[in-house]
C-alpha positions as CSV (number, residue, x, y, z in Angstrom):
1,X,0.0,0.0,0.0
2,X,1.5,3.6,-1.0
3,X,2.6,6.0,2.0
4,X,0.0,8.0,1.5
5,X,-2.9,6.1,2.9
6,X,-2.4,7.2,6.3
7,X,-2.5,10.5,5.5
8,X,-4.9,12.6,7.1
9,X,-6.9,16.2,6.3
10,X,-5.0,18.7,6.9
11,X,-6.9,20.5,10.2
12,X,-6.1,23.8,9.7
13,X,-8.5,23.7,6.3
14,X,-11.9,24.8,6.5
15,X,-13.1,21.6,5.0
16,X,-11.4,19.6,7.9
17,X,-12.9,22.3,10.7
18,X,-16.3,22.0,9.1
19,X,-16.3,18.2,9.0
20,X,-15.5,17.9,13.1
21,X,-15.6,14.2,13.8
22,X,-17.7,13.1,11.0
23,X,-16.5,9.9,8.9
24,X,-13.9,10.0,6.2
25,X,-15.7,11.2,3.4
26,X,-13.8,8.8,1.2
27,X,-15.8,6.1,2.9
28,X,-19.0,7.4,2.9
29,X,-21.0,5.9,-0.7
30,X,-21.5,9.1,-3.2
31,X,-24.8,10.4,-3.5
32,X,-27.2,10.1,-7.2
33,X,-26.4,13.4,-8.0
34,X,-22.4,12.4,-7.6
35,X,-22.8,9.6,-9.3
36,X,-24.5,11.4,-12.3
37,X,-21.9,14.2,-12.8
38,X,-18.9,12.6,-12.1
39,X,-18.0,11.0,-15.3
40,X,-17.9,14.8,-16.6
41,X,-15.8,15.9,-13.9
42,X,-13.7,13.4,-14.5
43,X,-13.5,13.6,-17.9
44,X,-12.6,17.4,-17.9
45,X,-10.0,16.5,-15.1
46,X,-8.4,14.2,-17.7
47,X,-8.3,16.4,-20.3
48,X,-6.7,19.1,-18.3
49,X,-3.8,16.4,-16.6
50,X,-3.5,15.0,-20.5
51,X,-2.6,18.7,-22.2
52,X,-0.3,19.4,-18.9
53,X,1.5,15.6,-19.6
54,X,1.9,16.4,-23.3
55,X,3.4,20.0,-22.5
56,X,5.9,18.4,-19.7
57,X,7.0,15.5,-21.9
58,X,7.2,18.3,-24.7
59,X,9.5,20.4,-22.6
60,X,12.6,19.4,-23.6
61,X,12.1,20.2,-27.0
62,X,11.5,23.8,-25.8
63,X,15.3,24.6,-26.0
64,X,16.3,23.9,-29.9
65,X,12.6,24.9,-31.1
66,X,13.6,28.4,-28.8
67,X,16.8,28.8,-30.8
68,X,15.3,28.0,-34.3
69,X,12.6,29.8,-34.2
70,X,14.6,33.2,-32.5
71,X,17.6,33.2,-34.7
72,X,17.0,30.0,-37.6
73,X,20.8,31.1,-38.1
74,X,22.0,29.9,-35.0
75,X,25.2,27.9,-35.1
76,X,26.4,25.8,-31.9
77,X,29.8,25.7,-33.4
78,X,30.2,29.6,-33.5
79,X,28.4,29.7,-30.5
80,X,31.4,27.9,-28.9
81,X,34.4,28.8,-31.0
82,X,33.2,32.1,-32.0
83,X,32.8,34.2,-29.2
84,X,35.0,35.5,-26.3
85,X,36.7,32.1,-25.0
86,X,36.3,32.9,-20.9
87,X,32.6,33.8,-21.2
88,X,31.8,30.5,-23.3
89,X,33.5,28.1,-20.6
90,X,32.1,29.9,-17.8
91,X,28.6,29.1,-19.6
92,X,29.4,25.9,-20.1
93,X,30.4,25.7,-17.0
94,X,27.2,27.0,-15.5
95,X,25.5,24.9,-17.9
96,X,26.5,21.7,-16.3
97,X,26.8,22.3,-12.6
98,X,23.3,24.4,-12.4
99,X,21.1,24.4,-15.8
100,X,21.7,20.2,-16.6
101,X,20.9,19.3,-12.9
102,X,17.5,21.7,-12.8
103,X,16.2,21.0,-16.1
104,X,17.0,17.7,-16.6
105,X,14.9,17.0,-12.8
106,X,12.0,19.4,-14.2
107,X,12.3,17.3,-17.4
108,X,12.1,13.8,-15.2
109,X,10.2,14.8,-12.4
110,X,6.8,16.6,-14.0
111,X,6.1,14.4,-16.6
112,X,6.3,11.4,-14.3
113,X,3.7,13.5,-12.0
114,X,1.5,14.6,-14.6
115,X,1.2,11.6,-16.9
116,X,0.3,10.1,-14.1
117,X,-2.4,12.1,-12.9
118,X,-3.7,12.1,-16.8
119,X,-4.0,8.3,-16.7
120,X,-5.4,8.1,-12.7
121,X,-8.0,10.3,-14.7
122,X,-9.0,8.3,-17.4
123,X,-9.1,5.2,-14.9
124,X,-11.8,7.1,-12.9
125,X,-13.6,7.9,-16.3
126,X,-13.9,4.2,-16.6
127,X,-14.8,3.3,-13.3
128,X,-17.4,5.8,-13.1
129,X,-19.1,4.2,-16.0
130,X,-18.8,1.1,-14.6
131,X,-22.0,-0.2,-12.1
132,X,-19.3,-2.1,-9.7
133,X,-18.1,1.4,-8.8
134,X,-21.8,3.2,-8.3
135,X,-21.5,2.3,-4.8
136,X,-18.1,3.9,-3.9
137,X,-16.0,7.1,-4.3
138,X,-13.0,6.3,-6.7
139,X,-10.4,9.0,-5.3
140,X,-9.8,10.8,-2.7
141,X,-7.2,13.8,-1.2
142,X,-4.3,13.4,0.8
143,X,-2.5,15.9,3.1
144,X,1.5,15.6,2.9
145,X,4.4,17.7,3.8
146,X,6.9,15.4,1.8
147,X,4.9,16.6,-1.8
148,X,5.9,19.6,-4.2
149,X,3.4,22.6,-4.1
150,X,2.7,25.9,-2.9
151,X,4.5,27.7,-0.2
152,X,1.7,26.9,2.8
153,X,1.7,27.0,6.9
154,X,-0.1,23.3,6.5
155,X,0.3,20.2,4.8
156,X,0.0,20.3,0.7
157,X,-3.0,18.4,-0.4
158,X,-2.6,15.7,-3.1
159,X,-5.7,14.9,-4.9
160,X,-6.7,11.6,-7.3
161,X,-5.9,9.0,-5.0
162,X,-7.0,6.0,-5.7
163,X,-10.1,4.6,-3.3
164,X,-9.6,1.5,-4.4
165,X,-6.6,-0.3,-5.0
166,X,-5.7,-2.6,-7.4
167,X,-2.3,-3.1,-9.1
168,X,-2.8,-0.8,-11.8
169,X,-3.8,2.2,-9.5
170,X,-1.0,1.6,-7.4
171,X,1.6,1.6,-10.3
172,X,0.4,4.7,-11.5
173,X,0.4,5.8,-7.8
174,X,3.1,5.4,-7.0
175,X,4.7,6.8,-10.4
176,X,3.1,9.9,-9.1
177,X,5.1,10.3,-5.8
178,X,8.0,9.7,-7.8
179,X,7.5,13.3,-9.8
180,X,5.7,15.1,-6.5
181,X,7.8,13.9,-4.0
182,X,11.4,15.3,-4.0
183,X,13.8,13.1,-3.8
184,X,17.9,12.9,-4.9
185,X,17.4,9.4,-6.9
186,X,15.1,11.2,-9.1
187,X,17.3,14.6,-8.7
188,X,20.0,12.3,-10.3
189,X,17.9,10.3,-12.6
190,X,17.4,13.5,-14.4
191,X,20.6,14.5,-14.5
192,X,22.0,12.6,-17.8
193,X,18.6,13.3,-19.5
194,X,19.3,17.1,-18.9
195,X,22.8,16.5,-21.1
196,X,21.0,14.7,-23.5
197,X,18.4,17.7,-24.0
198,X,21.7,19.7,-24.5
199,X,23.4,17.6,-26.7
200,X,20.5,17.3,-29.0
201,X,20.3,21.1,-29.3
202,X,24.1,21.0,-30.0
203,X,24.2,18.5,-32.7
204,X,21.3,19.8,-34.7
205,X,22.6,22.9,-34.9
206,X,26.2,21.8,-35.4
207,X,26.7,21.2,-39.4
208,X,28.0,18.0,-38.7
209,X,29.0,14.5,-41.2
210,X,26.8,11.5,-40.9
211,X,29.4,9.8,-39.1
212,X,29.5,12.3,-36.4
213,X,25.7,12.5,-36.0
214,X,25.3,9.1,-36.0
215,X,27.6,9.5,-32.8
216,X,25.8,12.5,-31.1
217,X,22.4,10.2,-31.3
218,X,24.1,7.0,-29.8
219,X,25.2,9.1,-27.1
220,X,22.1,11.1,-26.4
221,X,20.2,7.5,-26.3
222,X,22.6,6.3,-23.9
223,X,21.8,9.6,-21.6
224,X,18.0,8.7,-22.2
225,X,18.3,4.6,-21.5
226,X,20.1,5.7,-18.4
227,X,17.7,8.2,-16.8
228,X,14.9,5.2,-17.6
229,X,17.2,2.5,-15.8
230,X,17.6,5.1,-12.9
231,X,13.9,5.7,-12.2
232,X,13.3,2.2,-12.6
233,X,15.4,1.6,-9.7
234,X,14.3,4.1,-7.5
235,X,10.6,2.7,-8.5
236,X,11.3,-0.6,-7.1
237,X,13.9,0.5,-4.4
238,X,10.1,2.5,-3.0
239,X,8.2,-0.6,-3.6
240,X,10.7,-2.6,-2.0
241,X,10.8,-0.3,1.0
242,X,7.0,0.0,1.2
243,X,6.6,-4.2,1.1
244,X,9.1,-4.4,3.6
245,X,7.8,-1.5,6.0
246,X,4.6,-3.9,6.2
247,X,5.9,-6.8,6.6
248,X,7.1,-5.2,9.5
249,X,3.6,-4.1,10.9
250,X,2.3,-7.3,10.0
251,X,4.9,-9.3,12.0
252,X,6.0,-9.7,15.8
253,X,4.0,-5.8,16.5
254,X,0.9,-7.5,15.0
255,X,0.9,-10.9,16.4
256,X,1.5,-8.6,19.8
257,X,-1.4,-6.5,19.4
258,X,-3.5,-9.9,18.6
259,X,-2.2,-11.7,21.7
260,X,-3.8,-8.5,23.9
């Protein structure tokens, strides 16, 4: 089960004061009118998480479509030999140390949280067509302090959390945390697939043979295959930690609590 099912409303919200001690309202069964309207809501909650995933995964395209369509002369190789040679190594510098690391978690981290969200969306269209689900909500909000968002006194809410679980939801669930939760793994993941978004702007402006090209992609694919391998593993290193966390509280502290 994902971390966040523990979590509770944040009680400084008004929805939490108004509530008192009434039951979570993820447990209570939705009402006709609910029931009725929610495929729409859904579905316009989809759409919205599906246009924000295609702009995030489009992101990194954002630098060489910049320079072509500001200056279609732009040349990478007079960018670097051209100019004054202090000012392009201390960019280049920059670029690596600051700019590579940023970007390239930006480029990792907000497609992994939004494509997410998009396709937690969709699943709750389906369900809320489906008569198995009439009887229960399908997602619900969480309050964290571990999650990206605004600058707040409380906890940040997390919404589109799956009711029910099954393994599906919980993939996707837990691909979520991995954009909205900070984390170095993911920090580093991104890293190589900031220098590939870097190098790709470099080559294509770089008048280059087919030889050399043929180099710059193997290398930029490398930098994408190893960001992939690296959230992979910091996927299951969570799911690891998560299964053994509970085998924990489902061992000697259980068997205790049974024998009282």
């Amino acid at each position: 089960m994902p971390s966040y099912s523990p979590m509770k409303p944040n009680p400084n919200s008004a929805a939490a004061r108004g509530a008192g001690s009434r039951p979570d309202r993820s447990w209570t069964p939705p009402s006709q009118a609910e029931r009725a309207l929610r495929p729409l809501g859904y579905l316009l909650v989809a759409l919205v998480w599906t246009v924000l995933g295609a702009v995030t995964l489009a992101l990194p395209a954002a630098l060489p479509f910049g320079l072509w369509s500001t200056n279609p002369d732009f040349s990478s190789r007079e960018f670097v030999t051209g100019g004054d040679t202090v000012i392009t190594v201390l960019f280049l510098v920059f670029a690596l140390v600051v700019l590579v690391p940023l970007l390239g978690y930006a480029f990792v981290a907000l497609p992994l949280g939004s494509v997410s969200l998009a396709v937690l969306s969709w699943t709750y269209v389906a369900r809320s067509l489906r008569p198995s689900y009439a009887g229960e909500r399908l997602s619900s909000t969480g309050w964290s302090r571990n999650v990206i968002g605004p600058v707040t006194v409380g906890k940040t809410a997390l919404s589109l959390l799956p009711v029910r679980m099954t393994p599906w939801t919980k993939f996707w669930t837990e691909i979520m945390f991995l954009g909205w939760r900070p984390g170095r793994a993911v920090l580093i993941a991104g890293i190589p697939y900031g220098l590939a978004s870097f190098l790709v702007a470099g080559w294509l402006f770089w008048p280059v043979g087919p030889i050399a090209a043929v180099v710059w992609i193997v290398v930029t694919a490398a930098l994408v295959v190893t960001t992939i391998v690296l959230i992979v593993r910091e996927y299951r290193r969570r799911v690891s930690g998560r299964k053994v966390s509970a085998r924990k509280v489902s061992g000697p502290a259980a068997r205790e609590a049974r024998g009282s």
